[in-house]
N, C-alpha and C positions, 0 to 999 in steps of 0.2 A: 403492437406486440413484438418482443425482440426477437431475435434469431438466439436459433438455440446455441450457436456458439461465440453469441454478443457477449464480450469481456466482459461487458458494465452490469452484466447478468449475474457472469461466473464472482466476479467478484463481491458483488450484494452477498452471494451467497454464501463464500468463504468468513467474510466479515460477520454477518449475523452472527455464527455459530461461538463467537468472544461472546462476554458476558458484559451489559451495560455499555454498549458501542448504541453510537446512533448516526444518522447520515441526513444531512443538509447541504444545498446548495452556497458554497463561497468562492465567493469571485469568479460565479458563472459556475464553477466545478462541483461536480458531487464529491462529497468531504465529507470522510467518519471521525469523527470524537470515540475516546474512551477518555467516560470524565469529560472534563470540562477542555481536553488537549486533544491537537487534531494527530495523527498517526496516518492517513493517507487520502487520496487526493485522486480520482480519476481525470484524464483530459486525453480528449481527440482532436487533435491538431491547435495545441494552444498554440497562438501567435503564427498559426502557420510553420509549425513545423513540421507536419506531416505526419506525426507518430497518433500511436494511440497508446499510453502507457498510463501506468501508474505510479504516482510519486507516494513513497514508503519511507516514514521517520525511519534513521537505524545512527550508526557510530561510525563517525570521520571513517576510523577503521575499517570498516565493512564498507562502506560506500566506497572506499578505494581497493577493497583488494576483490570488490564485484566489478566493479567497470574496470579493471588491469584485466581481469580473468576472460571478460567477454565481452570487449564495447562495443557491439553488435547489440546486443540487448540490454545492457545496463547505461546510463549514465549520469551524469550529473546534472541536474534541473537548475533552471532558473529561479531565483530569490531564497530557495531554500535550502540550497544544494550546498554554499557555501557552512551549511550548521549540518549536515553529515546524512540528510536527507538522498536517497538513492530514487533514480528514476527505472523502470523495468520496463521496454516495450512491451506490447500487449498485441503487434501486427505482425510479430512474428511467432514462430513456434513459441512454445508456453511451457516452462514444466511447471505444473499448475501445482503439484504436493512442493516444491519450492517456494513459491511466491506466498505459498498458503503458509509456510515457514516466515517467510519476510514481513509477512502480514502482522503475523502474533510477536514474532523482535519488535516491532515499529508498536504495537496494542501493548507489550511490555513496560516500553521504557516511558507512557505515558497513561496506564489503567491506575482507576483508585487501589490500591492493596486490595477492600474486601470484594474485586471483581479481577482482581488475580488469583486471591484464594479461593471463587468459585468456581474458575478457570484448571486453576490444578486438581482442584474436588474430581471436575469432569471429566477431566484427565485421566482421573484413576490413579 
């Protein structure tokens, strides 16, 4: 059973709430799709590096003006980092209404249309 302030927790739970997301294990990692494209990636200490973050699809641009702002908790990942993917530690403090922002950039730039449009419905 996880602990209640298990990232891999909070995050399941953030993610459901997009529309037509699903989560499978790739390359060992839990990995959600929207659509047939993946948009994030859990990992606890891939390769030994000690963190526990999340890697969130987003734009060159953001990926670099979050890790200038805080490389403390942001940085740039391994194999898909150089295509604008942003890494988020998850072993330090969290502003969870943030990430839960990063979550849906990165569910944006890869959901079908009619699971965006259900997305903004919900929206309101």
């Amino acid at each position: 059973m996880p602990r209640p302030g298990d990232p891999l927790r909070r995050l399941r739970r953030l993610i459901a709430r997009l529309p037509e997301t699903h989560e499978k294990l790739s390359h060992g990692a839990p990995t959600w799709w929207g659509g047939r494209k993946t948009f994030a990636t859990f990992h606890r200490n891939h390769h030994g590096d000690g963190r526990v973050a999340v890697w969130i699809k987003a734009s060159r641009d953001g990926q670099e003006a979050l890790v200038n702002h805080d490389p403390k908790c942001f940085f740039v990942p391994p194999y898909v980092g150089p295509s604008g993917w942003v890494g988020v530690r998850l072993d330090r403090a969290v502003d969870w209404k943030m990430l839960e922002g990063l979550l849906e950039e990165g569910y944006r730039m890869v959901a079908p249309q009619r699971a965006l449009r259900a997305l903004d419905e919900a929206q309101g």
